[in-house]
Backbone bond lengths (Angstrom), bond angles and torsions (degrees), N, CA, C in turn:
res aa  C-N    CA-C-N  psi(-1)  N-CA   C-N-CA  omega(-1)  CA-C   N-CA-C  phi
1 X - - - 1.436 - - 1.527 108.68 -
2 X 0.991 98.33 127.48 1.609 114.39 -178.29 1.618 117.76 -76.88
3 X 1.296 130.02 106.09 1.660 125.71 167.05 1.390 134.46 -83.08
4 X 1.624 120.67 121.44 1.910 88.92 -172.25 1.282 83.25 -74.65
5 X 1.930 90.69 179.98 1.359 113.92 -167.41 1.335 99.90 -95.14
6 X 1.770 97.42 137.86 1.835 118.07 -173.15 1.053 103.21 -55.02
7 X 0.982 130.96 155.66 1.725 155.36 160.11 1.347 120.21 -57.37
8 X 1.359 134.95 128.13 1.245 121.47 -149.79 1.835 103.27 -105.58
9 X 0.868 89.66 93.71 1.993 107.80 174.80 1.771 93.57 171.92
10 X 1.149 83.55 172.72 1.369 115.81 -153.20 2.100 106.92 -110.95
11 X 1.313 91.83 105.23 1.824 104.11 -175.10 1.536 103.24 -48.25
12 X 1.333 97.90 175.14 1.825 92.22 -176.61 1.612 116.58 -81.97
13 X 1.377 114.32 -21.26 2.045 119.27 158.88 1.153 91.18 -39.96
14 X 1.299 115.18 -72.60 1.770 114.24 -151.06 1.292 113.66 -60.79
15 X 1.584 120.13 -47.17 1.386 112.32 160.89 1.644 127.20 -39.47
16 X 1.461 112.96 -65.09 1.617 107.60 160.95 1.575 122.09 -22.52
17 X 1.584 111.36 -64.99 1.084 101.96 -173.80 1.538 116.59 -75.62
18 X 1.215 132.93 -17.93 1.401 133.30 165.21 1.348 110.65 -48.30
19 X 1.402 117.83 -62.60 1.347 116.16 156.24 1.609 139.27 -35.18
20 X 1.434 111.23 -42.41 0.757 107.10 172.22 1.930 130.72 -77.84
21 X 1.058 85.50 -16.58 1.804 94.05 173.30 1.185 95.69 -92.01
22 X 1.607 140.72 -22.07 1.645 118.36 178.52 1.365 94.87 -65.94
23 X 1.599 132.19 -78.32 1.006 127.50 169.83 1.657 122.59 9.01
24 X 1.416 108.20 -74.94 1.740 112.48 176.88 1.591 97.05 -49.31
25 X 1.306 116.23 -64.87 1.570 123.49 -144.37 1.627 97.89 -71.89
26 X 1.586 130.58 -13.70 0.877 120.06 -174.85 1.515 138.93 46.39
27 X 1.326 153.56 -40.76 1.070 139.18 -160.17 1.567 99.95 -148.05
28 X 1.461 111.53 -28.07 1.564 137.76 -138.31 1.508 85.78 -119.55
29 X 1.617 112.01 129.19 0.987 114.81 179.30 1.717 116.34 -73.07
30 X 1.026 116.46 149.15 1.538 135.52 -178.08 1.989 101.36 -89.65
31 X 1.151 109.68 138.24 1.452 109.41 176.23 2.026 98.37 -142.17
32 X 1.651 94.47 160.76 1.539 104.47 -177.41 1.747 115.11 -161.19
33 X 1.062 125.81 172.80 1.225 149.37 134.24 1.104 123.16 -62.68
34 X 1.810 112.96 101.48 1.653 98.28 155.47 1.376 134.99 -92.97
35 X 1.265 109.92 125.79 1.952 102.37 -168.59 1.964 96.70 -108.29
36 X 1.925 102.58 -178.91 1.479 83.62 153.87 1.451 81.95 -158.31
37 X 1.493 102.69 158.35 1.674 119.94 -160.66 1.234 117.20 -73.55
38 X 1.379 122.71 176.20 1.597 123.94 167.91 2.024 111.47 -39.07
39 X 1.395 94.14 -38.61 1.610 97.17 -171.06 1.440 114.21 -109.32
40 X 1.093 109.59 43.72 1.532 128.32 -171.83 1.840 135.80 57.16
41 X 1.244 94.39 4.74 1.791 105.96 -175.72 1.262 109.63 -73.01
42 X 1.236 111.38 138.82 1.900 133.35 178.00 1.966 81.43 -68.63
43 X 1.854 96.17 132.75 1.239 101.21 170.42 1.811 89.31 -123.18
44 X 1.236 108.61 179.09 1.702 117.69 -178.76 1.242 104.88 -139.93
45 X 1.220 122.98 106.14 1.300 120.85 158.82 1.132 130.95 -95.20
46 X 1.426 134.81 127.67 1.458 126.07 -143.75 2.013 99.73 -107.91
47 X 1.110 90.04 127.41 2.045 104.59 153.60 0.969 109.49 -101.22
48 X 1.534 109.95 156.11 1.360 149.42 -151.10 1.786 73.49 -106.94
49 X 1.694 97.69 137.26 1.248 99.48 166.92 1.964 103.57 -131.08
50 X 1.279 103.04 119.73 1.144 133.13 -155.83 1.919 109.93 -87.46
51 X 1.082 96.44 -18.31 1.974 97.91 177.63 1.390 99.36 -70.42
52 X 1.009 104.22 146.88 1.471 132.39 170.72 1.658 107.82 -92.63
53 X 1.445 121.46 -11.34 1.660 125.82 154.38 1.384 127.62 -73.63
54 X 0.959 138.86 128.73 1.598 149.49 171.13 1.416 81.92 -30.51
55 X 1.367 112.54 -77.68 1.641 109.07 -133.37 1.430 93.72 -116.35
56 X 1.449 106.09 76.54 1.549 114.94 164.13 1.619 101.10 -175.35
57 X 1.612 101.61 171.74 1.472 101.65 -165.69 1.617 113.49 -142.15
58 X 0.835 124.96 100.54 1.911 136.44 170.67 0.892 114.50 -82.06
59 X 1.375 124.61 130.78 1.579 113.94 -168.31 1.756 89.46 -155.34
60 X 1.206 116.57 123.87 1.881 130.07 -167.57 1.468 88.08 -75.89
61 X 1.445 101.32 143.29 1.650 117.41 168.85 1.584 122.38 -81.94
62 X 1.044 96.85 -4.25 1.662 116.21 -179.53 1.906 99.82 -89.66
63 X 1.123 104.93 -51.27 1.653 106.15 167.82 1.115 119.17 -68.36
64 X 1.275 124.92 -18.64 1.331 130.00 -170.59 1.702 109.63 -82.88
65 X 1.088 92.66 -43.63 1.541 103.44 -177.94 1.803 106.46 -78.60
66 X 1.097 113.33 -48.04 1.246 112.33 174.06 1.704 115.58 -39.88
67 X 1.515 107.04 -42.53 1.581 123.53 -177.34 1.249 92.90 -63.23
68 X 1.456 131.32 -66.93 1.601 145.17 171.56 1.902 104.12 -22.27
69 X 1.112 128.75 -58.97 1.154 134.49 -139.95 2.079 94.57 -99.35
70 X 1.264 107.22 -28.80 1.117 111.25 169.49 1.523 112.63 -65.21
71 X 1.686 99.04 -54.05 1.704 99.68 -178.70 1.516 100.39 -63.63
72 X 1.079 141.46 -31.99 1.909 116.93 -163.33 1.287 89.82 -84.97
73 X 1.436 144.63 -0.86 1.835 151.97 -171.45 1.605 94.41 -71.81
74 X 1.780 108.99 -59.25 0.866 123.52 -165.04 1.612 118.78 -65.83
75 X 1.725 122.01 -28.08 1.234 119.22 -135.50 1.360 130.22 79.73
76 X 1.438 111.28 -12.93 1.723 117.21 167.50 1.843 113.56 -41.33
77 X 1.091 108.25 152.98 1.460 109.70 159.00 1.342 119.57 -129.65
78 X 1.312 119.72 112.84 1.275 110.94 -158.52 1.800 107.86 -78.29
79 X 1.091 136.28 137.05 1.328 144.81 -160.24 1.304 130.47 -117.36
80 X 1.844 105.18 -23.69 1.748 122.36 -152.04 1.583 86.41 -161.53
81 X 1.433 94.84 165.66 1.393 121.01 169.07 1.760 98.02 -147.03
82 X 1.574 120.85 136.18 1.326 112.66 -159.15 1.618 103.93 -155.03
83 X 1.108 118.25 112.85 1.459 122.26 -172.75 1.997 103.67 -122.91
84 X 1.096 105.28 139.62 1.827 114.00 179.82 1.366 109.62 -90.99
85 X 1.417 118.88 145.09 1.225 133.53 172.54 1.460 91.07 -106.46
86 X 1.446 130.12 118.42 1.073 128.83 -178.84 1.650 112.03 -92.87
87 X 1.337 107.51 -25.64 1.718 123.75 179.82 1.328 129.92 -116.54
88 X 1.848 100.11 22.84 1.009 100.70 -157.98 1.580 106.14 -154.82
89 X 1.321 122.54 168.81 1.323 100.49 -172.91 1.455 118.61 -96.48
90 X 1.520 144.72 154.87 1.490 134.36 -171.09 1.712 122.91 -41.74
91 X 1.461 131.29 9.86 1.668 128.67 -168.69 1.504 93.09 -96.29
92 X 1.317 99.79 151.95 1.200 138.05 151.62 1.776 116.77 -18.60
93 X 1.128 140.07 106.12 1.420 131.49 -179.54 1.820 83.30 -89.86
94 X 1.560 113.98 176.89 0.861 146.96 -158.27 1.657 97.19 -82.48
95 X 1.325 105.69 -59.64 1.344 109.52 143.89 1.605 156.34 -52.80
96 X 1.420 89.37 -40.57 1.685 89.78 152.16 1.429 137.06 -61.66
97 X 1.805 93.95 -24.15 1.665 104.76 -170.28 1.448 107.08 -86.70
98 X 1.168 121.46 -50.06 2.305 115.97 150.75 0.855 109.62 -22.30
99 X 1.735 124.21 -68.53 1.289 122.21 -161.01 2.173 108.47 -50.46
100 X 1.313 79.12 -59.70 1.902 91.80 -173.04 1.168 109.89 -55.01
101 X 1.672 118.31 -32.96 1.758 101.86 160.18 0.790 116.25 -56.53
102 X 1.474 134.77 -51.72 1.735 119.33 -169.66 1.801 113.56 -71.98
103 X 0.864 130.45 -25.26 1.936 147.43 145.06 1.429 116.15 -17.33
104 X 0.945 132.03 138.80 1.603 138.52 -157.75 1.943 94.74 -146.93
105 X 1.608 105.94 -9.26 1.583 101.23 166.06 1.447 115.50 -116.08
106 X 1.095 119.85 147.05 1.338 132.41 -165.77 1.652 95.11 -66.79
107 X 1.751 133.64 -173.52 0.940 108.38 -162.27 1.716 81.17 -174.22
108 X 1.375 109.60 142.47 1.302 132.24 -154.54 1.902 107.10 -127.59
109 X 0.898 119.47 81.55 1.808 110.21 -175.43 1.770 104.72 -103.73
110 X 1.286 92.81 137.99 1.604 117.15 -169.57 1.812 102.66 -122.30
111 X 1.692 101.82 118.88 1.082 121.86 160.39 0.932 136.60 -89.07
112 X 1.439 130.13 77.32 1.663 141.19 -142.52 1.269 106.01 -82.22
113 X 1.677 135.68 -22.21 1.192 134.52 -171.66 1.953 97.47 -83.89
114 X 1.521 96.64 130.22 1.647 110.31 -172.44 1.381 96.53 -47.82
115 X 1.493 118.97 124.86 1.527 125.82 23.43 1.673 96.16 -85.52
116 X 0.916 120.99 134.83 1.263 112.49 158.88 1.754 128.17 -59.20
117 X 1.585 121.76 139.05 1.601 97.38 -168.06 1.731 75.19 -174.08
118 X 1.529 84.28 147.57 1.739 112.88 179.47 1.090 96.97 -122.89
119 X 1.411 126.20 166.98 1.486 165.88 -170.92 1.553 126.83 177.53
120 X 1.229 77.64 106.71 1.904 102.46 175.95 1.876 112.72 -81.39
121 X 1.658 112.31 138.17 1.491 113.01 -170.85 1.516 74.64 -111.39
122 X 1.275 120.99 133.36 1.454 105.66 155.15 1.519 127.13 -122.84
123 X 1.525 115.61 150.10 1.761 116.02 -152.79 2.048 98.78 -50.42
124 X 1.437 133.09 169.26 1.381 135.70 166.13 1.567 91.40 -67.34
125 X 1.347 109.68 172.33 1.724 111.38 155.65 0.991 130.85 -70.22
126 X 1.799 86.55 -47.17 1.825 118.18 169.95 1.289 104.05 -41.28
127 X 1.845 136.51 -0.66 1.297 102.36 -169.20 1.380 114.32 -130.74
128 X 1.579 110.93 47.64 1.532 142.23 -170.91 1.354 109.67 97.71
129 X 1.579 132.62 5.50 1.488 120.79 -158.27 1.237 107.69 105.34
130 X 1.665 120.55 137.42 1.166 140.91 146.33 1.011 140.25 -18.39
131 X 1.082 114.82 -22.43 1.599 130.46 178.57 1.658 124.28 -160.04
132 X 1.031 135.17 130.83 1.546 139.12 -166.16 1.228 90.98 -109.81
133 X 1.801 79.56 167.75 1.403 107.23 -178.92 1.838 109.40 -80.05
134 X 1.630 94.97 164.80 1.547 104.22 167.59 1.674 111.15 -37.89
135 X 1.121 123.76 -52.77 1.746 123.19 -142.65 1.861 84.35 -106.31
136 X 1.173 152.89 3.49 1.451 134.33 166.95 1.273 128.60 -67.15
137 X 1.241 106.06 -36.39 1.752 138.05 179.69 1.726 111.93 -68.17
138 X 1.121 127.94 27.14 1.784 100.52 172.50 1.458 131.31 -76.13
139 X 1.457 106.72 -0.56 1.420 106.26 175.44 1.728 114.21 -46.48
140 X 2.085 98.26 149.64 1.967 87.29 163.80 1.272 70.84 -98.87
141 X 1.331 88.94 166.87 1.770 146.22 -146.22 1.525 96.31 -125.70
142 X 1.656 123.19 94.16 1.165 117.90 -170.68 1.932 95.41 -135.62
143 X 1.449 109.31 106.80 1.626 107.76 -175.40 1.691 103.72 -120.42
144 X 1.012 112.93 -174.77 1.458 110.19 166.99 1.803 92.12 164.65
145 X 1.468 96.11 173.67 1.701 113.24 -167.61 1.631 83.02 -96.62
């Protein structure tokens, strides 16, 4: 069965729960996987974010893939890669924007501090398609402001 491809923002579940792990993580940005299910629902799969900086994000390729290998378990399709600026507003840091060049997934950043506000980067076409497969992605994922 064939799925079109999800829409790149984040339904209002997923927002809740974005929120709700900033909340825990407090200061330190929160990062994830966006997939969406056999029946089209935004799922979140959460990374461990490993910087010891507020406003940056490390995330192990060994976890990453593990998250990966769970979602193709499931039928997930993974779609997004999505990290929060909790103090900051949804653009691109200097660092985020390196990182997303070397990235082959489009990429979703959430500014959890009120107003609340998302912003989606999304991949060119020109650059194999919108969305990759499970196994293209092994880079770690190292951004920060």
């Amino acid at each position: 069965m064939s799925r079109a491809e999800p829409a790149l923002w984040l339904d209002d579940d997923a927002v809740s729960t974005v929120l709700k792990w900033q909340r825990i993580a407090g200061v330190q940005e929160v990062c994830a996987l966006c997939a969406v299910d056999e029946l089209g629902r935004q799922r979140l799969l959460q990374l461990t974010n490993h910087s010891v900086l507020a406003d940056a994000i490390e995330v192990c390729r060994s976890e990453e893939e593990l998250v990966r290998a769970a979602a193709r378990q499931r039928g997930w399709k993974i779609f997004a890669f999505l990290h929060t600026h909790p103090r900051h507003a949804p653009e691109m840091s200097s660092r985020d924007a390196l990182a997303f060049d070397r990235d082959t997934l489009p990429w979703i950043i959430v500014a959890t501090s009120p107003p609340l506000r998302q912003r989606a980067y999304p991949r060119p076409v020109s650059s194999g398609g919108s969305f990759m497969s499970d196994a293209e992605n092994d880079a770690w994922r190292s951004t920060g402001l």
